[in-house]
C-alpha positions as CSV (number, residue, x, y, z in Angstrom):
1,X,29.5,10.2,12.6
2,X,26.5,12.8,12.5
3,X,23.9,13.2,14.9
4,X,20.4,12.7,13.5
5,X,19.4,15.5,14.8
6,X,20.8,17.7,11.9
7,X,19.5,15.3,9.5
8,X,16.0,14.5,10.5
9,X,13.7,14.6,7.5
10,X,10.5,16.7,8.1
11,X,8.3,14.0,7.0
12,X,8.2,10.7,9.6
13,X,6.8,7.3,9.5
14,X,5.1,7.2,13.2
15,X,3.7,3.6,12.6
16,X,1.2,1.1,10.7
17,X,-1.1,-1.4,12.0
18,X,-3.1,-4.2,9.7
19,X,-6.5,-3.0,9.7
20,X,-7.5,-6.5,7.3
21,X,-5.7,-9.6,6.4
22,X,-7.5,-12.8,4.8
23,X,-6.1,-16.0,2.6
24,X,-8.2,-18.0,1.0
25,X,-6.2,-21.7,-0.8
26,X,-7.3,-24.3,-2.4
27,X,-5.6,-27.6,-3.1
28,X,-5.6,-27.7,-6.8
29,X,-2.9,-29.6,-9.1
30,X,-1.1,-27.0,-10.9
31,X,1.7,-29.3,-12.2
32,X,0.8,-29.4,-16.4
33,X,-1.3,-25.9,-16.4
34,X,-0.2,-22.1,-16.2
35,X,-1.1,-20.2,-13.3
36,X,-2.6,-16.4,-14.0
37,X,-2.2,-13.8,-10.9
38,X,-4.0,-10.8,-10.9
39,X,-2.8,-8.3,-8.3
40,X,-4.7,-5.5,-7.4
41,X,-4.1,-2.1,-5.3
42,X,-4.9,1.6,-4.0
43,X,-4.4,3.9,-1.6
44,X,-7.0,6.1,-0.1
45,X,-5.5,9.3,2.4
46,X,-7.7,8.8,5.4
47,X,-7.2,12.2,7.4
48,X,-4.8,14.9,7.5
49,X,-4.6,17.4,10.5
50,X,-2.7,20.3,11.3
51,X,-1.9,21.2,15.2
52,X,0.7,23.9,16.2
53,X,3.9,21.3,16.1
54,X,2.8,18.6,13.8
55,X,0.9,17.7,10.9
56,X,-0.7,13.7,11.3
57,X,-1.8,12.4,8.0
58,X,-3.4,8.5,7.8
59,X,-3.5,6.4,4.8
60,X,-4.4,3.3,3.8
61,X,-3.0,0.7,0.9
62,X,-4.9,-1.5,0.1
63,X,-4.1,-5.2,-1.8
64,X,-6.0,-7.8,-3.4
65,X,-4.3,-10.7,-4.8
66,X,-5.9,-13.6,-6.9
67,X,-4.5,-16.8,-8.5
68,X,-6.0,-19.2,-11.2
69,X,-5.2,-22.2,-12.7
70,X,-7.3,-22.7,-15.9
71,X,-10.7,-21.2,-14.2
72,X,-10.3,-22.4,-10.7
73,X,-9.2,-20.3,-7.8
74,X,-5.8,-21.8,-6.6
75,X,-5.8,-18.7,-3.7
76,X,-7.2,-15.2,-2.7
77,X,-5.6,-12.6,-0.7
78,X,-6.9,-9.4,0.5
79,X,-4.9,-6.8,3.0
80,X,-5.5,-3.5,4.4
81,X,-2.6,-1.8,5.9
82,X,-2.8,2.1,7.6
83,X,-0.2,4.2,8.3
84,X,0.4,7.6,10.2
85,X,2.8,9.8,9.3
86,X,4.6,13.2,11.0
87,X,5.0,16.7,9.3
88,X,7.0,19.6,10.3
89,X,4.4,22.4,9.9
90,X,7.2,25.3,10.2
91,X,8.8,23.4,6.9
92,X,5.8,21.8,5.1
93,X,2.3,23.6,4.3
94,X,-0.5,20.9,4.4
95,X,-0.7,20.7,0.8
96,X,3.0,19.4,0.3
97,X,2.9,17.4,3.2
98,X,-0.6,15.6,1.1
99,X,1.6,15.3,-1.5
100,X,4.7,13.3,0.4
101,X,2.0,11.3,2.4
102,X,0.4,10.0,-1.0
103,X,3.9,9.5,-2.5
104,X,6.3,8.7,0.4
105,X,3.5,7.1,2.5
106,X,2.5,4.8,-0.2
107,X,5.7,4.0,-0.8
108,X,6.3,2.6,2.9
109,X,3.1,0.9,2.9
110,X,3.7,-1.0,0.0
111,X,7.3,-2.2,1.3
112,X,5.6,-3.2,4.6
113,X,2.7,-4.8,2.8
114,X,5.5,-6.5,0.5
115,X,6.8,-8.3,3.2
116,X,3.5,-9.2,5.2
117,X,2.5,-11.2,2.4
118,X,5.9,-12.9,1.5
119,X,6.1,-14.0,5.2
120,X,2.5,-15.4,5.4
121,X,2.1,-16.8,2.3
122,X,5.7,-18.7,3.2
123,X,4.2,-19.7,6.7
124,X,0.8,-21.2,5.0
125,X,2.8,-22.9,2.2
126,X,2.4,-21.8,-0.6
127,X,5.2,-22.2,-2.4
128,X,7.1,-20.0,-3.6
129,X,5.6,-17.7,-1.4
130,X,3.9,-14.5,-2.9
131,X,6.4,-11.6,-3.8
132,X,4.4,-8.7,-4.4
133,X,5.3,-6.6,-7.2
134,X,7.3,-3.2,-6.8
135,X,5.1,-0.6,-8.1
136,X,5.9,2.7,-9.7
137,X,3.7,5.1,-7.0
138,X,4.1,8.3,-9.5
139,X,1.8,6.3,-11.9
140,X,-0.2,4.8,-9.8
141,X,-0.9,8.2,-8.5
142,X,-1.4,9.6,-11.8
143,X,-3.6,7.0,-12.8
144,X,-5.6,7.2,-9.3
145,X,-5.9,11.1,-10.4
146,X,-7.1,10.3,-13.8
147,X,-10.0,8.2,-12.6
148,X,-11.5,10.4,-9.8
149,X,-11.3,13.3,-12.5
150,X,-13.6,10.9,-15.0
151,X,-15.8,9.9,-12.1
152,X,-16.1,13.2,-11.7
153,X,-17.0,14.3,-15.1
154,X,-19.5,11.5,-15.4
155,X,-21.2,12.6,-12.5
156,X,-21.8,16.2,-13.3
């Protein structure tokens, strides 16, 4: 067996806390009609500092989740998860550590945020409860950098 210690990754989770959580239902009969879902999310990197032994970054994911049956709202869902993560400043520079926080940090986020909803959507019954998607975080990333570079094109 092998000590952690000689495996530890220099990125670490440290924790998460919900900063928003909301559900909205409605009792609508959805037996003959189609129900649409939009799901909607983002992530935002709060802070990153550097002191001599660690580097803390905080991000935030955020979710918003909406149902329809023909053009009624069946339910709404809206959650705001942060998370802090660790850096090992004598193996990662700020900038890669940005980098793992947007990819790795997202990443956790979404798992934790995953399973937030599935349990409370199972515990105010809807049924089946919600399963958020899995995401691809490369492409939301990409796409996140795509549209800060247009707003920032329009605004010059």
């Amino acid at each position: 067996m092998m000590n952690t210690e000689k495996v530890l990754a220099d990125f670490q989770f440290a924790g998460n806390r919900i900063c928003k959580y909301s559900i909205e239902t409605k009792n609508i009969d959805t037996n003959r009609n189609s129900t649409k879902t939009d799901y909607n999310i983002d992530y935002n990197i709060l802070d990153v500092t550097q002191d001599d032994d660690k580097i803390i970054g905080i991000i935030e994911f955020t979710v918003d989740i909406k149902a329809k049956v023909n053009n009624s709202l069946l339910f709404k869902i809206a959650l705001k998860i942060e998370g802090i993560f660790l850096g090992n400043p004598d193996k990662l520079d700020k900038e890669k550590f940005t980098s793992m926080l947007e990819l790795n940090g997202t990443a956790t986020l979404s798992q934790i945020a995953r399973s937030y909803i599935l349990a409370n959507t199972a515990l105010s019954g809807l049924n089946p409860p919600i399963k958020l998607p899995m995401i691809n975080i490369h492409s939301l990333k990409e796409l996140k950098n795509k549209e800060n570079n247009d707003k920032k094109r329009v605004a010059k």
